[in-house]
Structure formats: structure tokens, C-alpha cells
N, C-alpha and C positions, 0 to 999 in steps of 0.2 A: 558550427554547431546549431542543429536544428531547437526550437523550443515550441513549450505549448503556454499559451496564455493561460494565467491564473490570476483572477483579476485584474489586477494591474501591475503584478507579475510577468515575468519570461521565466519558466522553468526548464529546465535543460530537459529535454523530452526524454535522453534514455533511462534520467533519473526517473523520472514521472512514469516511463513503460514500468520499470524495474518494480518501484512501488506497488502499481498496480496488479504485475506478474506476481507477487509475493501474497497482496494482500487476497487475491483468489484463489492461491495456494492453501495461504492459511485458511480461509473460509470453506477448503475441500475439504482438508482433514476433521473440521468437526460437523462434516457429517456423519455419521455413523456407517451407511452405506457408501460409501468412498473407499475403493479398490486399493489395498496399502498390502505389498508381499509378502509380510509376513503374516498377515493378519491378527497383528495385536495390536493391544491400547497402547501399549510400550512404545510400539514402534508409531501409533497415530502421534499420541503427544509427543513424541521427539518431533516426528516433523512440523507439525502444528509451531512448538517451540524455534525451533531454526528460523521458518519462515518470518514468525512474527519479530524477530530479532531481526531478521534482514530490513521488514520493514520499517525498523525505529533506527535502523543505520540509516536505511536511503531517503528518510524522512531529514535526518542529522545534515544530511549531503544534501540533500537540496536545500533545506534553509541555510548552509556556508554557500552555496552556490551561489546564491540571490540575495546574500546579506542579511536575510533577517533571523530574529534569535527565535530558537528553535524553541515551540510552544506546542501543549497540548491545550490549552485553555480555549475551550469553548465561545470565548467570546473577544477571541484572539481574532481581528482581518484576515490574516492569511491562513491561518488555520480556518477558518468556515470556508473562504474562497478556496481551498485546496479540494475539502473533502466533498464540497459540492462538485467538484470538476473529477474528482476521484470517484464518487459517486453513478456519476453523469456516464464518464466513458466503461466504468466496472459493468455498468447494465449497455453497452453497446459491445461491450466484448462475451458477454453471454455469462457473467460470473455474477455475485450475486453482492449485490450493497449492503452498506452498513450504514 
């Protein structure tokens, strides 16, 4: 199993892809201009919703991956070292950070 460094982490990479694939999904849909088939709000925020859901799943799974307890706290080690590196690679894949 491949990983990617997260500070002094190994994070399972396809968790880490997944996150990532989710979280600039989710950052599509609230554009406004963001190409959605039906063209309704209905249909943005559902997916908007799915997305961000996946992301607080594959967030879940990768801290059981790596043992540590799953935190949004800002002042959490692995949560700043994560969202820097999520940050980092979001703007090499052409999506936009948060």
C-alpha cells in the first residue's frame, strides 16, 4: 500500500486521493457557474451535500488508518499537518483550497 507523508504520518494515499477528489467536487458545486444537468439549486446542493459527506467519511478512515482520533480542532497536530498537505496538493491538481 502506497502512502503519502503527513507530517509525521503515512497516510494511505488512496484515502488521501479520495479526500481530495471529494473536496474539489465539493468546492465545484458552490460555484454558481458549475455545469450541473439539471440546472438546478436542488440538484447543486444535493451534490454539494454527498460530496462533503464523503469527505467527513474518508476523513473518519484515514484517522482509523493511522490510529489517531478523528478531530476537526484547529489546533489539533494532525489536523493542521493534514489540511496543509491537502491544501498543498488541492492547488497542484488545479482545484481550489480552503
Amino acid at each position: 500500500m502506497s502512502t503519502i507523508r503527513v507530517g509525521k504520518w503515512d497516510v494511505p494515499a488512496d484515502l488521501f486521493n479520495d479526500y481530495i477528489r471529494f473536496s474539489i467536487m465539493a468546492n465545484t458545486y458552490l460555484d454558481p457557474e458549475a455545469e450541473i444537468p439539471t440546472h438546478s439549486d436542488y440538484e447543486r446542493a444535493l451534490r454539494w451535500k454527498l460530496c462533503v459527506q464523503e469527505v467527513m467519511r474518508v476523513h473518519r478512515a484515514i484517522c482509523a488508518a493511522i490510529g489517531v482520533p478523528y478531530s476537526e480542532n484547529t489546533d489539533d497536530e494532525f489536523y493542521m499537518a493534514f489540511h496543509r498537505e491537502v491544501n498543498k496538493q488541492t492547488k497542484l491538481k488545479g482545484g481550489t483550497a480552503y
